[in-house]
N, C-alpha and C positions, 0 to 999 in steps of 0.2 A: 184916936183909935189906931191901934199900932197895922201897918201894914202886914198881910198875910203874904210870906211866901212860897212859891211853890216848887216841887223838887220833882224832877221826871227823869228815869234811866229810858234809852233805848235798850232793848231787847230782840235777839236773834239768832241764830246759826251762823256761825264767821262766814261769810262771802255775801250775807244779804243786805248789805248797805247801812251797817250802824253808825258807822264814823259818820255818811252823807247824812242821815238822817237827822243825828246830834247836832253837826253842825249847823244844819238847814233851819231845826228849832230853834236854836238858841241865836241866829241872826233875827229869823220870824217874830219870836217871842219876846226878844232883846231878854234872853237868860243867860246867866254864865255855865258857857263849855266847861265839862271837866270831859277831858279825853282820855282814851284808854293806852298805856303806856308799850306801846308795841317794841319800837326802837329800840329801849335801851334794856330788851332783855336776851342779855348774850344767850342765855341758853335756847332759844326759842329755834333759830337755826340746826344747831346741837340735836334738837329733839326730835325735829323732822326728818334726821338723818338717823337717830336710834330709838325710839322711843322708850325701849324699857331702862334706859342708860339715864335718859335729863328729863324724864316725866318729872317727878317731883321736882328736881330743880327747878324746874321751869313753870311749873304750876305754884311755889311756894313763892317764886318771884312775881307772880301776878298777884296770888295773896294779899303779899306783902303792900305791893303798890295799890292794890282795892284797899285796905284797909286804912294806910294812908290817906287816899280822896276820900273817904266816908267822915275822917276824920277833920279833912279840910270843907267837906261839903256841911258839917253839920254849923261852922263855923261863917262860910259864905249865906249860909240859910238865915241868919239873922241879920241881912239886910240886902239879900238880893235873889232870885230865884235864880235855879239850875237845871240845866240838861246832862246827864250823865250818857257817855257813850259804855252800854254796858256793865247791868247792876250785880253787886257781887255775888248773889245769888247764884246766877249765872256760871260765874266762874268755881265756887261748888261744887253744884249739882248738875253742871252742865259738862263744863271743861275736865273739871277733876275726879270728877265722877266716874267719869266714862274712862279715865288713865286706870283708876280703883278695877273697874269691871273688863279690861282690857287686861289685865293683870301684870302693867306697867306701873303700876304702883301698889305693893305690898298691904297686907295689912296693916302693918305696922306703922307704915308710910300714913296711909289713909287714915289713920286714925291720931297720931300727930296732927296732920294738915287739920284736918277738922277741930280738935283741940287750939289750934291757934284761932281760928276760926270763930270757936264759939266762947273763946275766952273775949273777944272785942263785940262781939254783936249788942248787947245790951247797951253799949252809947252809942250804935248808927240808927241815923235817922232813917224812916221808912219813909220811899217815895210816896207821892201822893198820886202818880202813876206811870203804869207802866205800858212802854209802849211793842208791842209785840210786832214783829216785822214777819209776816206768813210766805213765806218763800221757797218754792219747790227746790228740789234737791238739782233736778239740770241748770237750772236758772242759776243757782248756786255755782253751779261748778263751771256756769260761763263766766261769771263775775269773779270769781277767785284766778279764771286766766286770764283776764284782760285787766286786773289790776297790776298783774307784773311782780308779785315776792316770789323770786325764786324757789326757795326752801317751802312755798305753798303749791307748787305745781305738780309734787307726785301723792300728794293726801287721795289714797282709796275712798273712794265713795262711801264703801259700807263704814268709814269714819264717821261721813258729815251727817249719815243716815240716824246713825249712834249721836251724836250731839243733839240730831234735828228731835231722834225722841226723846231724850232726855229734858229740852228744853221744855216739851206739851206737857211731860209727864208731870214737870213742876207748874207747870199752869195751871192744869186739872186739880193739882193737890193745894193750889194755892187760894186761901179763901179770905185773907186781910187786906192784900192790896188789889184795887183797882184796875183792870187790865185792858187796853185797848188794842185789837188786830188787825193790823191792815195789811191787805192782801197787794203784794210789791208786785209778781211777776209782770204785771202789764205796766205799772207805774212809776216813769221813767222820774227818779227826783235827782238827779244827777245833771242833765240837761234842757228837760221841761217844764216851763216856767207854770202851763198849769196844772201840769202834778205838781209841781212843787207846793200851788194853793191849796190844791186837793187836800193833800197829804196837812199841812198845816192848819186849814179847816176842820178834818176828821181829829185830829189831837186836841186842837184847841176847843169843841165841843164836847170831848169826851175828859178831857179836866172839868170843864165848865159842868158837866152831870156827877163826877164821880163815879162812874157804874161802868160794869165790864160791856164792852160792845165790840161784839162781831160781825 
């Protein structure tokens, strides 16, 4: 009987722990990391100094690299399971969405971008779930300064407010994948070894049900 494997993105607002969280799965669960391509996206800098200048740039270059790991994760799936920091959904209707309604990115723009988009979606595989990281907007915005990226220490608030809704608004609307929520702000998985069980208990029973749990 062929082994089933399973495929999980972390999900959240940038500054609420998705890299810690990915990585922490995928040692827990012995899954293979796909991480999220931060580093080598020159414009990303660029952006947070203009935004209506490198929005698309810089949004097209995460695209681009989402749609690559979708491509490589559909391929690691047939013989090993995955933890994805950040499902491309995400980057959509979260990230590039909010560039769209920010009016950092054109119509014109926004409607390319999407275009590239929905020409690849029919060969990505769909998680089997998703994990939702519930994290207040201050908690946020201690985490994003005590991580240290420069070029992320003068993001206005009513930004991350704008992502953090964008993200609900696609969970409320989402009715295919499986969604798990766990409430971070008290839950230090960074340095505490039993959050860290916590936190991998609450994921690993809610693959183990399938069913959304809040």
């Amino acid at each position: 009987m062929k082994e089933q494997h399973e495929y999980i993105a972390v999900m959240g607002t940038m500054g609420s722990g998705k890299t810690t969280a990915a990585n922490l799965l995928a040692k827990e669960l012995n899954f293979t990391l796909i991480e999220e391509n931060v580093k080598e996206n020159a414009f990303l800098p660029r952006f947070y100094k203009d935004m209506s200048r490198w929005a698309f740039h810089s949004q097209v270059f995460f695209l681009m690299e989402k749609i690559r790991q979708m491509i490589e994760a559909k391929t690691l799936l047939g013989k090993t399971s995955v933890v994805q920091d950040t499902p491309i959904t995400q980057d959509v209707y979260s990230y590039a969405q909010a560039q769209h309604k920010l009016g950092n990115m054109d119509d014109a723009e926004w409607a390319l971008y999407q275009k590239i988009y929905h020409e690849f979606t029919p060969h990505f595989p769909a998680p089997d779930l998703i994990v939702f990281l519930d994290t207040s907007i201050p908690v946020i915005e201690q985490r994003i300064a005590s991580r240290g990226r420069g070029f992320e220490q003068t993001i206005p608030t009513d930004y991350l407010t704008l992502l953090d809704r964008l993200n609900r608004k696609w969970l409320e609307q989402n009715t295919n994948i499986p969604v798990v929520v766990v409430h971070t702000d008290t839950l230090d998985i960074t340095r505490n070894r039993d959050a860290q069980e916590q936190f991998t208990s609450i994921v690993r029973h809610a693959l183990h049900s399938k069913g959304s749990v809040h």
